[in-house]
C-alpha positions as CSV (number, residue, x, y, z in Angstrom):
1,X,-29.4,-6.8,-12.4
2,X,-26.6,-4.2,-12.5
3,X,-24.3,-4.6,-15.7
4,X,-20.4,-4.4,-15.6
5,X,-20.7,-1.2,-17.7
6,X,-23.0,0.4,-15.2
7,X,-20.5,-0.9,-12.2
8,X,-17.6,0.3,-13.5
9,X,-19.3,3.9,-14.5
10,X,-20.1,3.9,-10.6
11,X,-16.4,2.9,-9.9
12,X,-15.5,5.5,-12.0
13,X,-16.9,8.3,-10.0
14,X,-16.2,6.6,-6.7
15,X,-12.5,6.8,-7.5
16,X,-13.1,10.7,-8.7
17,X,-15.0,12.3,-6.1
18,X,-13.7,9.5,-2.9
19,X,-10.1,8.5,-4.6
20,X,-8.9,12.0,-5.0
21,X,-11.6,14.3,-4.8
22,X,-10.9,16.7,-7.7
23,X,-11.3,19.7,-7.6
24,X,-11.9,22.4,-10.3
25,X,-8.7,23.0,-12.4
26,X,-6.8,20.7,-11.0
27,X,-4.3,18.1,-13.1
28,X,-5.4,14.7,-12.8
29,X,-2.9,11.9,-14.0
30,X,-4.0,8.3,-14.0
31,X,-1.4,5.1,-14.3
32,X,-3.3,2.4,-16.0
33,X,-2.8,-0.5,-17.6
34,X,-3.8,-1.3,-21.5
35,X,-5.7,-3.6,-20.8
36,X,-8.1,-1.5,-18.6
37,X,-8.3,1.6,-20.9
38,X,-11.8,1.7,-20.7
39,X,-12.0,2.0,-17.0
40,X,-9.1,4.9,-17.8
41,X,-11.2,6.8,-19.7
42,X,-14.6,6.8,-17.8
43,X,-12.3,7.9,-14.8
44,X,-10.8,10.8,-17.1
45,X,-14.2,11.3,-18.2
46,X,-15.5,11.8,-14.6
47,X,-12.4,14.1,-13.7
48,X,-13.2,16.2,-16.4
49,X,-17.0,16.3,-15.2
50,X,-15.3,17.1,-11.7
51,X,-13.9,20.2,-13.1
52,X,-9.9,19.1,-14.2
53,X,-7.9,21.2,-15.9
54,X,-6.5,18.6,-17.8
55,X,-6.1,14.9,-17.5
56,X,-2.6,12.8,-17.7
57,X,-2.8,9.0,-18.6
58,X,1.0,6.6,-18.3
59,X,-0.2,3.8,-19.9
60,X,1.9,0.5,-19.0
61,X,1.8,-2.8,-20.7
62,X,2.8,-5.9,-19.2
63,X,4.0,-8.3,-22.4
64,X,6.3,-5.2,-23.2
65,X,7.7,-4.8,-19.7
66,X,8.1,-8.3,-19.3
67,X,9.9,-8.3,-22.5
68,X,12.0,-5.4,-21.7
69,X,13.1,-7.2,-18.6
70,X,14.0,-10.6,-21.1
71,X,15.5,-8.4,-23.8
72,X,16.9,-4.9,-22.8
73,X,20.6,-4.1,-22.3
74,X,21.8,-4.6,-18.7
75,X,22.1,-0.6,-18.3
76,X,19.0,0.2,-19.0
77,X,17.9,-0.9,-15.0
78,X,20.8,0.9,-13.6
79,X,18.8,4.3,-14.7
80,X,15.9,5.4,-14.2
81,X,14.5,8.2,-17.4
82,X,15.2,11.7,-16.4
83,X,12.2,12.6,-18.3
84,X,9.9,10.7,-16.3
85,X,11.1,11.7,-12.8
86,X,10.7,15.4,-14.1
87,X,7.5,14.8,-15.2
88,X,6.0,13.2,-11.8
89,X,7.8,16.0,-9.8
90,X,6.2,18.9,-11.9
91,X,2.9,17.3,-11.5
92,X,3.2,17.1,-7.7
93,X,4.4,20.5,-7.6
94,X,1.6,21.8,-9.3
95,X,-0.7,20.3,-6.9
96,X,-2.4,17.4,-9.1
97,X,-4.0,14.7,-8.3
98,X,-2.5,11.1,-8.7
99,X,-4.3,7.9,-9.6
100,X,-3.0,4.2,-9.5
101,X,-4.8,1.3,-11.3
102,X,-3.5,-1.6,-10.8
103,X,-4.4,-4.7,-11.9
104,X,-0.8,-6.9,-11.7
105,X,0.3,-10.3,-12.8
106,X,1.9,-11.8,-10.2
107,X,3.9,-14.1,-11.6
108,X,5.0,-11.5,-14.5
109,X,8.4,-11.3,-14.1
110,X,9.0,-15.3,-12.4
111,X,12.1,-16.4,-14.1
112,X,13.8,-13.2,-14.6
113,X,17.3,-12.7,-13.2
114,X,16.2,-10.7,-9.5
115,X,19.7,-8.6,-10.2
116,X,17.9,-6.6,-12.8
117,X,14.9,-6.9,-11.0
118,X,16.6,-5.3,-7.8
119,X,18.5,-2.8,-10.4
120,X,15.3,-1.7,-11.6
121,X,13.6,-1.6,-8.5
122,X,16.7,1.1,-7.1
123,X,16.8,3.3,-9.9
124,X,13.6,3.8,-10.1
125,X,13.4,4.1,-6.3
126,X,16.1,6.8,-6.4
127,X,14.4,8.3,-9.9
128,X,11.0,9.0,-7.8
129,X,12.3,10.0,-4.5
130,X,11.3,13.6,-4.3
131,X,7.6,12.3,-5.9
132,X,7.0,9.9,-3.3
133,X,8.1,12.2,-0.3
134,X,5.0,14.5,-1.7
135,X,3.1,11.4,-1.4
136,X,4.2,10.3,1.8
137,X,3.5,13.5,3.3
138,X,0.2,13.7,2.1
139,X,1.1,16.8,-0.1
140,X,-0.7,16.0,-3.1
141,X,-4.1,13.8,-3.1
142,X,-3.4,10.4,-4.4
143,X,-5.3,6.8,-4.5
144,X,-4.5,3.7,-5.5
145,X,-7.0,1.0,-7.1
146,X,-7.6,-1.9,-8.6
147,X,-9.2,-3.3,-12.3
148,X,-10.1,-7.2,-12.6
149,X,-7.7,-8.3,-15.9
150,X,-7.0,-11.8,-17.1
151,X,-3.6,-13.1,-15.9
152,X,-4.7,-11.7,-12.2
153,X,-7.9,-12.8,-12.1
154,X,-6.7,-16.4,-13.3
155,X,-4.3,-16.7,-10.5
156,X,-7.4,-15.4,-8.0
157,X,-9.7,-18.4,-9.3
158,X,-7.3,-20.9,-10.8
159,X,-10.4,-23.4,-10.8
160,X,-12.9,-21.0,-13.5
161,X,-12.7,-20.5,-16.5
162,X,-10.8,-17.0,-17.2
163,X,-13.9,-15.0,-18.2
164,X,-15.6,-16.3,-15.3
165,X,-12.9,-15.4,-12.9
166,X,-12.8,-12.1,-14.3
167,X,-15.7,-11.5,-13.4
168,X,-15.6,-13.0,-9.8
169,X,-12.7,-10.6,-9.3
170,X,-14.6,-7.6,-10.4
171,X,-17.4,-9.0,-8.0
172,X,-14.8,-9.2,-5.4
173,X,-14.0,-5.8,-6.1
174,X,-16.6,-3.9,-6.2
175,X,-17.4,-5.4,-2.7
176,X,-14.6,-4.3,-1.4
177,X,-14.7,-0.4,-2.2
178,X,-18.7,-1.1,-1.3
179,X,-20.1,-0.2,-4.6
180,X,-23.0,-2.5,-3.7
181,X,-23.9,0.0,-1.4
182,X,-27.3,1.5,-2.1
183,X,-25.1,5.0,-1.7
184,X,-20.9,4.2,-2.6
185,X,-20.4,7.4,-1.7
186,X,-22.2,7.5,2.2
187,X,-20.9,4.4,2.8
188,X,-17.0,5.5,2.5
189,X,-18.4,8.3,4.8
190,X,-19.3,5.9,7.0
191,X,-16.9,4.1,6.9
192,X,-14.1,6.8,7.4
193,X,-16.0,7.2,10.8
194,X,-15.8,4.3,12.2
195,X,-11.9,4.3,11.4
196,X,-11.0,7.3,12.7
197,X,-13.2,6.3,16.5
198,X,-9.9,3.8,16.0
199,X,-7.2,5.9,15.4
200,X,-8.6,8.0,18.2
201,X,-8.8,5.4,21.0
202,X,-5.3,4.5,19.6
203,X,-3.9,7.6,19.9
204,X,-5.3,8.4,23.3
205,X,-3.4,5.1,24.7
206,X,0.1,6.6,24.2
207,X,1.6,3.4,23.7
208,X,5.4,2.9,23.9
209,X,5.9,-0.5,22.5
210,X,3.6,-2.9,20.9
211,X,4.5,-6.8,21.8
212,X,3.5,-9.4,19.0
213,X,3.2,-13.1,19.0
214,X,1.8,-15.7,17.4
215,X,3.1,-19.1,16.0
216,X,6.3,-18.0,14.2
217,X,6.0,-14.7,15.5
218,X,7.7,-12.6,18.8
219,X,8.1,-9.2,17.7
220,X,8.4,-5.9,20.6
221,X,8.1,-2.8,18.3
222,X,9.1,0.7,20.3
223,X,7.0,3.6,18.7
224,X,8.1,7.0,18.3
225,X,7.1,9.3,21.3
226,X,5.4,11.6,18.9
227,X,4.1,8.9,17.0
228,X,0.8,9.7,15.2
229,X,-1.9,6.9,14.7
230,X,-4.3,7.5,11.0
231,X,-6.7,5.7,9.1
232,X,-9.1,6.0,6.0
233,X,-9.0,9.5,4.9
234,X,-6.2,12.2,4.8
235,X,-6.4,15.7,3.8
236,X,-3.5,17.2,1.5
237,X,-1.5,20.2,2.1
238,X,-4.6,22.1,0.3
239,X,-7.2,21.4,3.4
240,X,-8.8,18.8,0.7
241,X,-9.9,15.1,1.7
242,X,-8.9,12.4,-0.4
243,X,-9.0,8.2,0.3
244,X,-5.1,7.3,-0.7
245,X,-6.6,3.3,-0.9
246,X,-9.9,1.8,-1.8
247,X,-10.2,-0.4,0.0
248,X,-8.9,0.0,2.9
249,X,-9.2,-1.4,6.6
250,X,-6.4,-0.2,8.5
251,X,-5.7,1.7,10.7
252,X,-1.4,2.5,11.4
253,X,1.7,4.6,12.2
254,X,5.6,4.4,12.2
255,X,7.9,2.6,14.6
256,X,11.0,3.9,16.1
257,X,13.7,3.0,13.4
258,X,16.3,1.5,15.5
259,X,13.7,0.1,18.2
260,X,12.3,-3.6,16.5
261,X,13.0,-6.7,18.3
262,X,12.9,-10.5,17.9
263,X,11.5,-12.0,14.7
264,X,8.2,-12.3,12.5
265,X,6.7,-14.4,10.0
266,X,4.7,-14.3,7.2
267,X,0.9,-15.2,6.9
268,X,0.3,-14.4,3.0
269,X,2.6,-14.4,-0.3
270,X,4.2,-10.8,-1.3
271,X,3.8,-10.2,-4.5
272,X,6.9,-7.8,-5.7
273,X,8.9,-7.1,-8.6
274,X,7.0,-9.7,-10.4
275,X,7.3,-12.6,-8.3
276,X,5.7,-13.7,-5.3
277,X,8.0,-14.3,-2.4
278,X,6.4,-16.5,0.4
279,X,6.3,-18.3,4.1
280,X,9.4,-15.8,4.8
281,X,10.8,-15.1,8.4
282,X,12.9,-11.9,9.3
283,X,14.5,-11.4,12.4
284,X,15.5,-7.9,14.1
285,X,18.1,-6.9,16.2
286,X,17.8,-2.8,17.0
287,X,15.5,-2.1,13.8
288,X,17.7,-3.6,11.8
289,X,17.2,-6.8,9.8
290,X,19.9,-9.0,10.2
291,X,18.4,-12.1,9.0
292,X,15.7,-13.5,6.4
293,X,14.4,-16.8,5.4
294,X,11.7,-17.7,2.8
295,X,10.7,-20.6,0.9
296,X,9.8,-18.5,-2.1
297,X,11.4,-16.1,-2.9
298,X,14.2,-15.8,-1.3
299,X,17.0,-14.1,-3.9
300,X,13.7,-11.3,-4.9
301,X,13.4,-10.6,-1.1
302,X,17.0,-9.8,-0.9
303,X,17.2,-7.6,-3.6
304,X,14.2,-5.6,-1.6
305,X,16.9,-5.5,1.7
306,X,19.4,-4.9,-0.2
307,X,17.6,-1.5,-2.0
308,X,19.0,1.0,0.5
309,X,20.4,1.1,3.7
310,X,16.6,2.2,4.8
311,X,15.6,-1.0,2.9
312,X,16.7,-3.2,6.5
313,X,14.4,-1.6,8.7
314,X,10.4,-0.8,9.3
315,X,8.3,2.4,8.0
316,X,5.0,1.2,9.2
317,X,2.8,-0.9,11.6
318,X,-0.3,-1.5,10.5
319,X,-4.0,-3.3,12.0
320,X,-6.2,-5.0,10.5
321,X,-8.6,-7.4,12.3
322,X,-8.9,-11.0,10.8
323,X,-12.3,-10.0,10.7
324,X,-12.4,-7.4,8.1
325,X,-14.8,-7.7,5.5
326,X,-11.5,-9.0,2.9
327,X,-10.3,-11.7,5.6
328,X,-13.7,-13.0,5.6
329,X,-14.0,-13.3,2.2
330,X,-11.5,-15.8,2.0
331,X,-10.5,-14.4,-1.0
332,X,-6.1,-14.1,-1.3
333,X,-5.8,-11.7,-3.6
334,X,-1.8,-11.8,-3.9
335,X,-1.7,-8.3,-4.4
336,X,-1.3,-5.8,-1.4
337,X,-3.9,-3.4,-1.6
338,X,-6.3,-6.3,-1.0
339,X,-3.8,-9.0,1.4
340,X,-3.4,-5.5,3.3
341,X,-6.4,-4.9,4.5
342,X,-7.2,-8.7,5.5
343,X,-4.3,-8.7,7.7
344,X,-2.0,-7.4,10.0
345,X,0.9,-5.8,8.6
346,X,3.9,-4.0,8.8
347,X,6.2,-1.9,5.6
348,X,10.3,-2.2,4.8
349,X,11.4,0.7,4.1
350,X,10.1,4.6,4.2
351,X,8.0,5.5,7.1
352,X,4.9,8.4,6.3
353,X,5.8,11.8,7.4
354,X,2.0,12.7,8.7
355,X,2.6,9.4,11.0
356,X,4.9,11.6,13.4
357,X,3.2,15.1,15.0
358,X,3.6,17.9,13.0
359,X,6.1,15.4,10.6
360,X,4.3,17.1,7.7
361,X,6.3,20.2,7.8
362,X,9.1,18.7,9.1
363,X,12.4,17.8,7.2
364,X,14.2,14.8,6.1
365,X,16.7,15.3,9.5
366,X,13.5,16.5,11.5
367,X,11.6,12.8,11.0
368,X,15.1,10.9,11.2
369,X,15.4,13.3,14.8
370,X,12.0,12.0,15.8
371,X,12.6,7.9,15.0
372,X,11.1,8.2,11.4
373,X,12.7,5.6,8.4
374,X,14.1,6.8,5.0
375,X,14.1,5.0,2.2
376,X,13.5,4.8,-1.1
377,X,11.9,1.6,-0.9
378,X,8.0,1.3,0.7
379,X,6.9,-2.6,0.4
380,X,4.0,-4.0,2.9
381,X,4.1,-7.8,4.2
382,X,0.9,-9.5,6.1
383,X,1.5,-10.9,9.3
384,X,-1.5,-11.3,10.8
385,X,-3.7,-14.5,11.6
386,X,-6.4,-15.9,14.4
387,X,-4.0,-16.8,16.3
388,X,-2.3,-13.6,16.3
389,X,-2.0,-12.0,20.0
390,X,-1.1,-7.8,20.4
391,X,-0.3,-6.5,23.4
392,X,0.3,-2.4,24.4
393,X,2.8,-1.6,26.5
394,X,2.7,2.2,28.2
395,X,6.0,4.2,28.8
396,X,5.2,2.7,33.2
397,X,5.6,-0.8,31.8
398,X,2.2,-1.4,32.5
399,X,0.8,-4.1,29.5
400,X,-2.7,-3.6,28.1
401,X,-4.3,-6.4,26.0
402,X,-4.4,-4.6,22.0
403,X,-5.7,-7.4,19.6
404,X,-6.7,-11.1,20.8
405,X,-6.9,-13.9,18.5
406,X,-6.5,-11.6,15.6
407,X,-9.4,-9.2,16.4
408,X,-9.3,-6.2,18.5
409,X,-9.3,-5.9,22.2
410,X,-10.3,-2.6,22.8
């Protein structure tokens, strides 16, 4: 029987040579928690086997940011540290690689007044803005995933005892990046295969609009004429492949900013800012969000609206079939990166620059010419459900079935 310590060693170089793929001296820098600093350093370890120059490590703690949130002057959320938005931006502009592990508490920051959480959430929004245009134009390699702690795994499997939900979240997983794969690493190959055949069919359709419903749910979103449908892998600005989430099951592009219609619901809690905000409704008029209802929620969702003027309208449309390998699991996750990829989705805020035809060398009034959304703000919501019907509508009018009952049609 496999060990934890063996697993993770395995995770470890999945998220080196899949994540981000490093290459020989290259900067890596890894965001982790505390509480996973073991998993930190085998992943430095196996960078620096991978060739890195160097390797970065931002540690975070959650007792101290929850107490900074309870204690700190009210000024300290209305800036972000100069420092620290200097130090991202030199790192992307020297090409390194970027590596998220995340293992939230959901519930971290329930209680807290949402003004500072919304404060926080801006300034650091506006502190990171060139960083995450690298990101969102696939300039740098970057991946984001996931380490099984304590307070997460306890709100996962509320019913075992926390060591054993620990554990059943690691089991979860490690399932879900397919570690238990004879070969991790042939498998995401695969895998990446059988996306892209997707994004390909997609993108041979030409859709104009896409026309959701479901129960709570009548949506028409227009898409971009030069919209641009991806999955799985992406390649940076270097010509190198990287996976920017493990796990992932999507496949997606960007709607027309001012062309989203009617109103959609909610089929899974959002967990953001520290809170969970659920069983929300938002309605559109021209792209714009003119109304929202939740709930849970409800004052931490319109902090999110209320980030930047980009903050009221869509960056992404995103599908997943309800039978994805996380939806069957039956496993809610309330985190993102795993809800994600068990459901239709779409994003508030900033749309991906490689989502729009040559949008990779374009600029910030290029993708705005061609329908794209700015923001500083990028949040995913799950939509999707069984009973969730897609249809594709061509630039003729003509209608072509897209997803039935939550699966795919084509």
């Amino acid at each position: 029987m496999t060990t934890l310590a063996q697993n993770l060693e395995k995770y470890a170089q999945l998220i080196v040579k899949v994540g981000v793929n490093v290459q020989p001296d290259q900067d890596v820098c890894v965001t982790c928690s505390i509480e996973m600093a073991s998993l930190a350093r085998l992943v430095a370890k196996k960078a620096y086997d991978a060739g890195a120059r160097y390797v970065h490590i931002d540690w975070t703690d959650e007792e101290m940011s929850r107490l900074t949130f309870e204690k700190s002057a009210d000024d300290v959320f209305l800036q972000y540290p100069q420092w620290e938005t200097a130090k991202r931006n030199e790192y992307a502009e020297k090409g390194a690689a970027f590596i998220s592990i995340v293992s939230p508490n959901p519930d971290l920051l329930k209680g807290i007044d949402a003004q500072r959480i919304g404060n926080y959430q801006k300034s650091a929004g506006k502190g990171l803005e060139n960083f995450r245009r690298y990101i969102q134009a696939d300039k740098v390699s970057w991946t984001v995933v996931a380490a099984s702690t304590p307070n997460w795994a306890a709100k996962v499997f509320p019913d075992a005892p926390v060591a054993e939900a620990i554990d059943k979240l690691w089991a979860a997983i490690f399932e879900s990046v397919r570690l238990n794969n004879e070969d991790p690493v042939k498998a995401w190959e695969e895998h990446n295969t059988t996306l892209h055949k997707k994004v390909d069919v997609l993108n041979s359709k030409h859709f104009r609009k896409l026309h959701y419903k479901a129960p709570g749910t009548d949506l028409v979103i227009e898409l971009p004429s030069k919209h641009l449908w991806v999955g799985a892998g992406s390649t940076n600005e270097r010509d190198v492949p990287f996976m920017a989430n493990m796990p992932t099951e999507e496949v997606f592009t960007a709607p027309q900013k001012d062309g989203v219609n009617g109103y959609v619901s909610s089929t899974k809690p959002l967990s953001y800012g520290g809170n969970l905000i659920d069983n929300f409704k938002l309605t559109f008029e021209n792209g714009r969000i003119v109304k929202i209802e939740a709930e849970q929620g409800q004052d931490i969702l319109q902090q999110l609206i209320d980030t930047d003027e980009g903050s009221r309208f869509l960056g992404e449309v995103a599908l997943v079939p309800h039978e994805s390998p996380i939806s069957q699991s039956n496993v809610l996750f309330y985190n993102t990166l795993f809800d994600e990829n068990a459901s239709n989705h779409l994003a508030i805020g900033s749309g991906y620059a490689f989502n729009i035809e040559g949008g990779k060398t374009m600029s910030q009034e290029e993708l705005a010419a061609n329908g794209l959304n700015t923001s500083i703000s990028h949040v995913d919501f799950m939509i999707g459900s069984a009973e969730m019907d897609i249809d594709g509508i061509h630039e003729d009018g003509t209608v072509e079935p897209l997803f039935r009952k939550g699966n795919w049609a084509i």
